[in-house]
N, C-alpha and C positions, 0 to 999 in steps of 0.2 A: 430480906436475907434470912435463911434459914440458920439451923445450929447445927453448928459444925461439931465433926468428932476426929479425934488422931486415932491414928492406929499404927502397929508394927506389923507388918507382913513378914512371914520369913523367909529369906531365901529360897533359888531354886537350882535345881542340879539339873545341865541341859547334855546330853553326850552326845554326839555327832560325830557321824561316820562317811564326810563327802567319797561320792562315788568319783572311780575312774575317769579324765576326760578328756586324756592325750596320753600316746606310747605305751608299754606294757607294765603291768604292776610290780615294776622291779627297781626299787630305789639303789641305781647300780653303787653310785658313788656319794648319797645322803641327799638332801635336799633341802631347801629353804622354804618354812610358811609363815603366815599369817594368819591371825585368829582375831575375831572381833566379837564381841559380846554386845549386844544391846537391847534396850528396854524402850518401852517406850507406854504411852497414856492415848489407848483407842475405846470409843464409846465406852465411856465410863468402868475401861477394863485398863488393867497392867497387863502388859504382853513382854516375852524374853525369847530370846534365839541364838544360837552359833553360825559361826561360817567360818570357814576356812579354807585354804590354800596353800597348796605345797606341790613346789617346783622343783624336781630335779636337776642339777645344775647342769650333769652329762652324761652319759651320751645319747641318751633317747631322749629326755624331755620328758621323761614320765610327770603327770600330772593331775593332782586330785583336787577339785574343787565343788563348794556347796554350800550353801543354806539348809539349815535344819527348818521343819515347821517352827511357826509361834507358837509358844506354850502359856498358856495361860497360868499368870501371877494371881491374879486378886479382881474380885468382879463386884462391885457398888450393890447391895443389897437395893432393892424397885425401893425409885423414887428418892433413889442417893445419886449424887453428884460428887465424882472425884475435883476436887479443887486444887490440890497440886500432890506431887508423890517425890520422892528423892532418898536416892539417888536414881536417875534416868537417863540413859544417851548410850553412849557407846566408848569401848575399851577393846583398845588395839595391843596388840604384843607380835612381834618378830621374830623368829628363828632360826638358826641355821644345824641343822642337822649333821653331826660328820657319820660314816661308814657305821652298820652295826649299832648305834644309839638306839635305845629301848623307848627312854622317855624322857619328859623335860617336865618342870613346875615352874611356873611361874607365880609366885606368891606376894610380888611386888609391886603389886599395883594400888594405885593413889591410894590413901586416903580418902573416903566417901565413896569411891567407885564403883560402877556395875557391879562387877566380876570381881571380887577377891582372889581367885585363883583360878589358872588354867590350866590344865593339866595336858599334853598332847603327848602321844603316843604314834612313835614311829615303826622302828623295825621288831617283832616280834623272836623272840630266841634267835638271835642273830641272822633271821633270814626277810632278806629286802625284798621277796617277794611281797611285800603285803598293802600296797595301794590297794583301795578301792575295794578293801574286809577289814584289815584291822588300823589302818592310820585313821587317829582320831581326836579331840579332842572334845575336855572331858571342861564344863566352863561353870563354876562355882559361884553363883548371882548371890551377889550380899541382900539384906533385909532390907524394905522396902518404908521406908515413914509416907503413911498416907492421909491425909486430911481430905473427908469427905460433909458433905453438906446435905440437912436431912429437908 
């Protein structure tokens, strides 16, 4: 067994803009999403990503959904071995948009969690044209505790 070292990674800032994937980009009367943030521990790297989902509830069904790329967190200096990392997994959050809504923050999440914060962004200057350019969300990854193995 080799010698282990702790370290703090700091957080990351992930912004994701899922494209168009049903109806026209016009959130006529608001819509409902879903946002997930997660992390996760691949070949001796930390990796993070957004996704999101927002359903318009009617009358078209407009809808934007996506995965952002993995962004790389933190990468084992040759000949390190990550041994565990935390906080890692995935944080979910819900919303319902009404008519006109700009923006929403979510700053309530766990204790130890992915994501500290999510930021989504709906309708721009009151105009619900904006699927698939400006709905987005914006996903604030808290700092990483990592213990690697030399």
């Amino acid at each position: 067994m080799g010698e282990r070292q702790e370290l703090k990674v700091p957080g990351r800032i992930i912004e994701y803009v899922p494209p168009l994937t049903n109806g026209d980009n016009d959130w006529d009367e608001g819509f409902d999403c879903r946002v997930i943030g997660e992390s996760e521990i691949f070949n001796d790297t930390i990796r993070a990503r957004v996704y999101m989902l927002g359903n318009e509830r009617e009358p078209d069904w407009t809808q934007v959904e996506g995965v952002s790329d993995w962004l790389l967190v933190y990468s084992a200096p040759p000949g390190c071995k990550i041994k565990s990392a935390t906080p890692i997994g995935p944080v979910t959050r819900e919303y319902s948009f009404r008519e006109n809504e700009n923006r929403k923050v979510f700053s309530d999440t766990a204790e130890g969690a992915v994501v500290s914060k999510f930021e989504i962004h709906g309708f721009k200057n009151d105009n619900p044209r904006t699927a698939g350019w400006h709905t987005r969300v914006i996903a604030y990854f808290n700092a990483v505790n990592v213990v690697i193995e030399h």
